[in-house]
N, C-alpha and C positions, 0 to 999 in steps of 0.2 A: 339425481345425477343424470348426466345427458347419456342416449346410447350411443354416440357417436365420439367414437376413440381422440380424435382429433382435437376436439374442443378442449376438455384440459390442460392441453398443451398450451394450444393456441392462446386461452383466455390467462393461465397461470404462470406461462413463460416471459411478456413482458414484464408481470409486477414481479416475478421471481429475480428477472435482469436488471429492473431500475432500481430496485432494493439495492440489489449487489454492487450495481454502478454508483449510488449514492454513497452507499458504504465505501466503495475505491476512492472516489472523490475524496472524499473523508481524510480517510488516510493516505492521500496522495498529498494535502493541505499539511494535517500533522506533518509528514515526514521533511514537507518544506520547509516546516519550521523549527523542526529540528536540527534540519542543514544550518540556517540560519543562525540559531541558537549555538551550535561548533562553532561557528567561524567568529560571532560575538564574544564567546568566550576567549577565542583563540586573540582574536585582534586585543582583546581586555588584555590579557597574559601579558603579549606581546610590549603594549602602551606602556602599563606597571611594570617590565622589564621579570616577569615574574619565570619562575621555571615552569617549564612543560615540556610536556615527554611529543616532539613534533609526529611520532610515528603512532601513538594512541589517538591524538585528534585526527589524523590523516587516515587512520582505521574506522576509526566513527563517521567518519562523513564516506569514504567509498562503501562503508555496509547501510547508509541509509542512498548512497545512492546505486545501489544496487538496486534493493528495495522499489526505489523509484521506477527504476526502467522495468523491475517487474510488474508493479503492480499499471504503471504506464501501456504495458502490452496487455495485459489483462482486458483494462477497462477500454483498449480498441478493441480490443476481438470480441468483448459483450457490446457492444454501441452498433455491429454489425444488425440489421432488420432479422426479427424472427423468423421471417419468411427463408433469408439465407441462409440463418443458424440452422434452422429444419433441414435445409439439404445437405450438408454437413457431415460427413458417415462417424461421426462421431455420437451425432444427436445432440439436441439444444441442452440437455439437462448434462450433457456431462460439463461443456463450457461454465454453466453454472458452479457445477462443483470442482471444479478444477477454479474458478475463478474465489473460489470461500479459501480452497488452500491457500491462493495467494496472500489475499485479505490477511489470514491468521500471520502467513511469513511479513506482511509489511506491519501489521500489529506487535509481532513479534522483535519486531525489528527496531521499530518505536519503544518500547518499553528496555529494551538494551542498550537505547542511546539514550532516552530519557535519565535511565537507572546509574548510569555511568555519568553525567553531569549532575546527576541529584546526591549520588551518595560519591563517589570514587573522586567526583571533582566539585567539592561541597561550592567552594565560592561562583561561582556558574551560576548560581539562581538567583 
């Protein structure tokens, strides 16, 4: 291990942030296609004249794009240079984990709209 404080940081903070950034990316795509996926369904409904409840699809899609603008804010303020993040009086490793909560709430989020066009709205798949 090095004695010099800094190096850890230094060396462990980018692959700690492109991890995390690849991971947003991730589920920035999912959540895309989730959006997607609503409004397919919804125009499907719509074509077959079928019923739907307009204010549960209109729910589902503002909670994944909520989702989005968070995890969209996320993945700019980790894209920021480590050098920046370092000066930051928060410190680079909180951005980090502040940036995993997100992840989980846009994961979380995906699996509530997934869950609801898999089970709640069976013909959707």
């Amino acid at each position: 291990m090095s004695t010099d404080p800094r190096r850890p940081v230094v060396v462990a903070l980018p692959t700690a942030r492109a991890d995390l950034l690849a991971r947003l990316d991730e589920c920035a795509r999912e959540l895309a296609a989730a959006r997607t996926d609503l409004i397919e369904y919804q125009a499907y409904r719509d074509r077959n004249r079928l019923p739907v409840d307009e204010s549960v699809i209109a729910g589902l899609v503002a909670s994944v794009q909520r989702a989005v603008r968070h995890v969209d804010k996320q993945r700019a303020a980790l894209a920021v240079s480590p050098a920046v993040a370092a000066a930051v009086p928060a410190g680079p490793d909180d951005a980090v984990s502040a940036g995993e909560v997100v992840l989980r709430f846009g994961r979380s989020t995906l699996t509530y709209v997934r869950g609801a066009l898999d089970t709640a709205l069976p013909d959707a798949a």
